[in-house]
N, C-alpha and C positions, 0 to 999 in steps of 0.2 A: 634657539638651538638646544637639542637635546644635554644634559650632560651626566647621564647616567653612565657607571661604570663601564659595560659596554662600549656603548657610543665615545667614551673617551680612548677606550684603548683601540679602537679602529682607525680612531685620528691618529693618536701617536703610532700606529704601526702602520697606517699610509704613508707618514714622512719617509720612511725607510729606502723606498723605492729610490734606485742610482744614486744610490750614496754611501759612506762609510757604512753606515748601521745594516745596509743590505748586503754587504761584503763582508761583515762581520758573523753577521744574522742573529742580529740582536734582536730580542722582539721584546715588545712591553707586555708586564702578564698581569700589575695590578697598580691602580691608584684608588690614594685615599684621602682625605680632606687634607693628612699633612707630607702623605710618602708618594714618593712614586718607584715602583718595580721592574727590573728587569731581567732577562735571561740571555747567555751567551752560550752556544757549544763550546767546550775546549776539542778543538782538533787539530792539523797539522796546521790547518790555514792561519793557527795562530799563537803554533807555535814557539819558541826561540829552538836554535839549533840543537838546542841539545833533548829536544821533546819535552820542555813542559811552558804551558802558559807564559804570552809574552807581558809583561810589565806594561808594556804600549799598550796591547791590546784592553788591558782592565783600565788603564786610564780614560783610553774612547770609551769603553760602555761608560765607566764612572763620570764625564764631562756631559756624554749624552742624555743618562737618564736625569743631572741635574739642569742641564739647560733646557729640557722639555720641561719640566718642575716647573722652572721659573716661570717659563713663559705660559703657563696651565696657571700655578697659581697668582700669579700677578693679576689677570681677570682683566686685562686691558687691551683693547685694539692699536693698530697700527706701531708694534713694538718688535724689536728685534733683541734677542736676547746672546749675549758671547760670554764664555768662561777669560776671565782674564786673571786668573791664579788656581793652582792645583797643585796639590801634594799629595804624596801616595804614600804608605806603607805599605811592602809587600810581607804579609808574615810566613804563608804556607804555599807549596808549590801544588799546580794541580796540571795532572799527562790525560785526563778524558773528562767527561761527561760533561758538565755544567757549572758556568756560574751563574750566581744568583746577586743581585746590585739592588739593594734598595736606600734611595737618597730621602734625607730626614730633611727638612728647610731647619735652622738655627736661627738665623735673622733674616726679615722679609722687610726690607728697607726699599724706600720708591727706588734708590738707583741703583745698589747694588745687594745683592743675597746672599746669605752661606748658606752653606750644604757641606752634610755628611754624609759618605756614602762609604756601607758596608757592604763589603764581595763576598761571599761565601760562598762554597763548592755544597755537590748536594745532598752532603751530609752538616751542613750549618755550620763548619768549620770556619773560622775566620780568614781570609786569602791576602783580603789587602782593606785596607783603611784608607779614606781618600774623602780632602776634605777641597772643598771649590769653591771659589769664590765668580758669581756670575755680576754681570754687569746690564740694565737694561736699556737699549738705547730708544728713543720715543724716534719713529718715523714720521 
């Protein structure tokens, strides 16, 4: 199988299809031997009532781009990969455009990973801090 940058980011943004990350419209914009990248619009769809970015909403992208991480870089077949700890800081509040999510690996341990994942709007601002703890289960 191919695994050129490209060809990676067409798999991860196939996943997308009927599910969170497609209601979200999250899409993946870059991987790299230790990061993986994501993009979110800020719009009403997400949110809080008072019109700016919901805190939920940056925790899914932030859960999403580190459990595709995992499971990219673990390199192993018949595995399923679940976030079973998350913490967020929220610092800055964001009412349009974008964010931006890239998950760092910390520890790449056979069953379970860290990850940190930095939100930034798209001025490189810092939004929220979100660190995940994934777990891989062997099928």
């Amino acid at each position: 199988m191919e695994n050129s940058k490209e060809s990676l980011l067409r798999k991860f943004n196939a996943l997308r299809k009927n599910t969170l990350l497609e209601t979200l419209a999250i899409e993946f914009t870059d991987v790299t031997e230790t990061t993986v990248t994501a993009s979110m619009p800020v719009t009403p769809k997400v949110h809080q009532p008072d019109g700016v970015l919901h805190g939920g909403a940056s925790v899914a992208l932030a859960e999403t781009i580190g459990s595709v991480g995992a499971m990219y870089f673990m390199k192993e077949e018949n595995i399923t990969i679940r976030g079973i700890e998350i913490a967020a800081n929220h610092v800055k509040s964001v009412r349009d455009g974008y964010v931006h999510a890239t998950a760092s690996i910390l520890h790449k341990g056979r069953t379970t990973q860290l990850w940190q994942i930095r939100i930034t709007n798209d001025d490189g601002a810092l939004v929220s801090m979100v660190k995940l703890t994934t777990i891989t289960l062997r099928t």
